[in-house]
C-alpha positions as CSV (number, residue, x, y, z in Angstrom):
1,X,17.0,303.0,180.9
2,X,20.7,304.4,181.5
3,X,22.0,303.6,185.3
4,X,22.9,306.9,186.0
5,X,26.0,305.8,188.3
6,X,29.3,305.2,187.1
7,X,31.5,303.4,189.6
8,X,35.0,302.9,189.9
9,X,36.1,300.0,192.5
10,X,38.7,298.2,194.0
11,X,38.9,294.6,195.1
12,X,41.2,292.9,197.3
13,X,41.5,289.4,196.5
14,X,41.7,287.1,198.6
15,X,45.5,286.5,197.3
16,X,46.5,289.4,198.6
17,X,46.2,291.3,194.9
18,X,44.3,294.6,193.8
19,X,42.2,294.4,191.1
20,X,40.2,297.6,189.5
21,X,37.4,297.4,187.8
22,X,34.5,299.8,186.3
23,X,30.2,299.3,186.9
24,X,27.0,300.9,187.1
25,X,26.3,297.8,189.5
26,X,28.8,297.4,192.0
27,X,26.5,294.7,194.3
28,X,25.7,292.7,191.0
29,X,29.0,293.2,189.6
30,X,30.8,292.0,193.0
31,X,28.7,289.0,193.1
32,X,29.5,288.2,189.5
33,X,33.4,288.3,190.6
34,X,32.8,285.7,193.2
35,X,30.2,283.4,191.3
36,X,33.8,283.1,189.1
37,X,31.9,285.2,186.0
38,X,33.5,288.7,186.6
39,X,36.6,289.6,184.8
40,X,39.0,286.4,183.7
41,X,41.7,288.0,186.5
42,X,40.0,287.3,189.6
43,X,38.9,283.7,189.0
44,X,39.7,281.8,191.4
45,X,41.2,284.7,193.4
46,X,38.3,285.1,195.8
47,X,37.7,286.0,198.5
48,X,37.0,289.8,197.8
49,X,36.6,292.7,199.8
50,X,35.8,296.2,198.1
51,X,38.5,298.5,199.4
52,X,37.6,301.6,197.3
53,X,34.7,303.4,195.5
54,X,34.6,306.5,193.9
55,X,30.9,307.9,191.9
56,X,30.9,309.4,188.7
57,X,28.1,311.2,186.8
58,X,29.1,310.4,183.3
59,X,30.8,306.5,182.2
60,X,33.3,308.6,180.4
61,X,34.8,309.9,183.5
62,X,34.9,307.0,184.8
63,X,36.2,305.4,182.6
64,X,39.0,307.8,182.5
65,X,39.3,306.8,186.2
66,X,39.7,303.4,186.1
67,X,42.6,303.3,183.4
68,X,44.4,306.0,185.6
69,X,44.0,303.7,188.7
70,X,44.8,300.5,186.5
71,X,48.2,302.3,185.6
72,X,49.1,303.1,189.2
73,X,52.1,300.7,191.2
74,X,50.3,298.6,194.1
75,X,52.2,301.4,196.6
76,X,50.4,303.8,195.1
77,X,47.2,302.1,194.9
78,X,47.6,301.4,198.7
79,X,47.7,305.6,199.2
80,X,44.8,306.0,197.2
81,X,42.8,303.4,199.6
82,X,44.2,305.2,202.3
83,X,43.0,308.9,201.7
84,X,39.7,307.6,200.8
85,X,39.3,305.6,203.5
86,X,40.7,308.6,205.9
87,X,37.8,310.9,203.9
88,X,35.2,308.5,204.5
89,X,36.1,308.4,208.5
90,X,36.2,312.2,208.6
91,X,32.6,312.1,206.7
92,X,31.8,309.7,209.7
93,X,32.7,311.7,212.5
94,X,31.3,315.1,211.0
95,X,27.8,313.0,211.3
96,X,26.2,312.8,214.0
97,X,24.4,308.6,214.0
């Protein structure tokens, strides 16, 4: 059976370095990075912290999403972690916990 959630994330490592990556598992997929089996660029770059996350419902979008994000200058990259982070505080606030 087909995960149904495709994820597009961002890791800062612990050197200070993005590094963007596609899953249908973030947890698993985070884990892998810092058992040293995720992708060959963050070995040894640990630790991480997941700075950004955005759902699709369809791989191909996001997909299309992570090459986008991959092609992006760290500035820009630091905007885009910005205005979701600012979206995620206004989702806060509008809730009532």
């Amino acid at each position: 059976m087909e995960n149904n959630e495709h994820i597009v994330y961002i890791l800062k490592c612990g050197d200070d370095t993005f590094y963007t990556g596609y899953t249908n598992d973030l947890e698993n997929r985070v884990k892998m990075h810092e058992d040293g089996k995720g992708a060959k660029y963050t070995r040894g770059r640990g630790p991480f912290k997941v700075v950004f996350v955005e759902k699709f419902s369809t791989k191909e979008e996001a997909l299309q999403k992570e090459y986008q994000v991959k092609q992006l200058p760290r500035k820009e990259k630091v905007k885009l972690i910005k205005e979701k982070l600012k979206e995620v505080m206004q989702y806060a606030s509008s809730e009532e916990f």
